[in-house]
N, C-alpha and C positions, 0 to 999 in steps of 0.2 A: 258398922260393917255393911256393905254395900249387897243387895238383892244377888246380883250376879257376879258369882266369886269364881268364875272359870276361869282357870290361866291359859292363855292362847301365847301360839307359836311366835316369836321373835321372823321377821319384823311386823311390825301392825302399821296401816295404811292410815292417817290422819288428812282432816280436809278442813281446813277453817274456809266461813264461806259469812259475806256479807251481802246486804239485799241492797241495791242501788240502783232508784229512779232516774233513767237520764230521759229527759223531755229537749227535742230537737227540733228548731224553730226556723221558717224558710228561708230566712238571713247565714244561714249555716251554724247560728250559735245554740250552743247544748245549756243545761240548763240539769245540774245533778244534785239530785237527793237520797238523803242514806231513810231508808225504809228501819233499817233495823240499829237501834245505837250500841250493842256489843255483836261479835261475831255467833254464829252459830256453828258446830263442829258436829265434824262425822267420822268415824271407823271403820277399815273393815279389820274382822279378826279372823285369824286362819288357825283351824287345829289339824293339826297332821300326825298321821300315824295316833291315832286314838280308838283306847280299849271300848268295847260295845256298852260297857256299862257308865261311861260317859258318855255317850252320842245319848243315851235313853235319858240320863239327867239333865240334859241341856235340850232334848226333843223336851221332852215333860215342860222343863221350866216356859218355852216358848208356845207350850199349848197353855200352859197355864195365864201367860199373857195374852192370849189370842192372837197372834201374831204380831203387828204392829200396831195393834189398838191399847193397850196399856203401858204405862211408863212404869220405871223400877229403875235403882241408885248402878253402879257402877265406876270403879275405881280406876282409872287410865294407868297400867303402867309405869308411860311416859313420864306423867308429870306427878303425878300422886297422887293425883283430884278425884272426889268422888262426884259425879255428875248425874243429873237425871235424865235418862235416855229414855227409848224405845228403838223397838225391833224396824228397820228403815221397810223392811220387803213381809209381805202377807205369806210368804212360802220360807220351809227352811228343808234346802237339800242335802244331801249328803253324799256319799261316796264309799260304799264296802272296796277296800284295799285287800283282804286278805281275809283268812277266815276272823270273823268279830274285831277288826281291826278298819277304821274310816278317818276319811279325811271331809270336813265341812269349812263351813263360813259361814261369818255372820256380822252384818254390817247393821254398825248402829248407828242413831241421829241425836244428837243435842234436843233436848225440851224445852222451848223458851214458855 
């Protein structure tokens, strides 16, 4: 069972990203290397319309990580996968909608 079990709002934002050296030579010809040999992935997840006593379990669990400084499992979704991430941003904002009623985000990064 994965660290962070929060279900976020439908749709969730996905970013595969690969790291690619291009070295450019004064002949015009480039010269490209892959930095990284699998992709690395990011999220963002949105909760809307959520009770107070969720925004304090999911504040908690991200103090409990110190923001982006510690990894923890999490299950995608999309694809089913449980993956190792971290918090991408050292801040996590929120939003009072209504009386104990918020809307946040929270984008997360692949752990290579």
């Amino acid at each position: 069972m994965s660290d962070f079990n929060f279900n976020p709002d439908f749709v969730i934002d996905e970013e595969v990203e690969f790291k690619t050296l291009v070295s450019q030579y004064e002949s015009g010809a480039e010269q490209r290397r892959r930095k990284w040999e699998n992709p690395r992935r990011r999220w963002r997840l949105r909760f809307n319309t959520r009770p107070k006593a969720e925004l304090v379990n999911v504040k908690s669990f991200f103090l409990g990580k110190k923001g982006a400084f510690l990894e923890f499992t999490w299950t995608n979704p999309n694809d089913g996968i449980e993956y190792v991430v971290r918090f991408l941003e050292d801040s996590f904002r929120f939003i009072l909608k209504a009386y104990e009623i918020y809307d946040y985000e929270i984008a997360l990064i692949e752990v290579k």
